[in-house]
C-alpha angles and dihedrals in degrees: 000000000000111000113225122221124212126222109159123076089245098057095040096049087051093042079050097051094047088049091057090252126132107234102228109181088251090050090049085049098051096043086050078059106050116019090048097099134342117300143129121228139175113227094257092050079056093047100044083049094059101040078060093069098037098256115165113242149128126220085246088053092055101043095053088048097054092058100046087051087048088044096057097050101257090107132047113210115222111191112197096176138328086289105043125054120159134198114231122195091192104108100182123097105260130126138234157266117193110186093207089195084060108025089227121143118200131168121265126222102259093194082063099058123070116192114195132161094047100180113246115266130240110265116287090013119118132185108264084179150320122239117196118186114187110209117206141151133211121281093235082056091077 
């Protein structure tokens, strides 16, 4: 199943309201911002995007709003290390790639990547998923 992805007001007060979330008009901005297409951001790049067409918002505002989106199941959080923690509105299961010279996170083709030899779980646990970041730098780096 294809995930859709709203852009207009319209689409992202009514995507807030089945996901249990009161549509302020910061939290309808920000989620015009991010839920519109497939993309991963960091909360300053969100931030910084929002700054850019005048929305008002603080960082505070962004951040808490971030988490209770990703609380509520519209964003997916990708921690790369203690300092870098994206927001994916991908839903979908996939994997990634994360490019460290750039900072740039992209998906990865799942139907690429073959996991085999999971360790056995402890008694009564079961998989709820399995994320997989591959970490590379550009070859000019080195």
């Amino acid at each position: 199943m294809q995930q859709h992805y709203p852009s207009s007001t319209r689409e992202v007060t009514a995507t807030l309201k089945a996901h249990g979330i009161s549509p302020t008009r910061q939290r309808v901005e920000l989620g015009r911002l991010i839920l519109s297409r497939p993309q991963h951001l960091t909360a300053d790049a969100l931030y910084d995007m929002a700054r850019a067409r005048n929305a008002p918002v603080s960082r505070a505002t962004v951040y808490n709003t971030l988490r209770l989106f990703s609380g509520q199941g519209l964003l997916n959080e990708v921690v790369i290390d203690a300092n870098a923690k994206y927001f994916d509105s991908n839903l979908q299961p996939h994997q990634h790639l994360f490019n460290t010279t750039t900072g740039e996170l992209t998906d990865l083709d799942s139907n690429k990547l073959l996991v085999t030899g999971i360790p056995k779980l402890p008694r009564n646990a079961h998989i709820e998923g399995i994320d997989i970041v591959i970490r590379y730098s550009d070859a000019a780096e080195h």
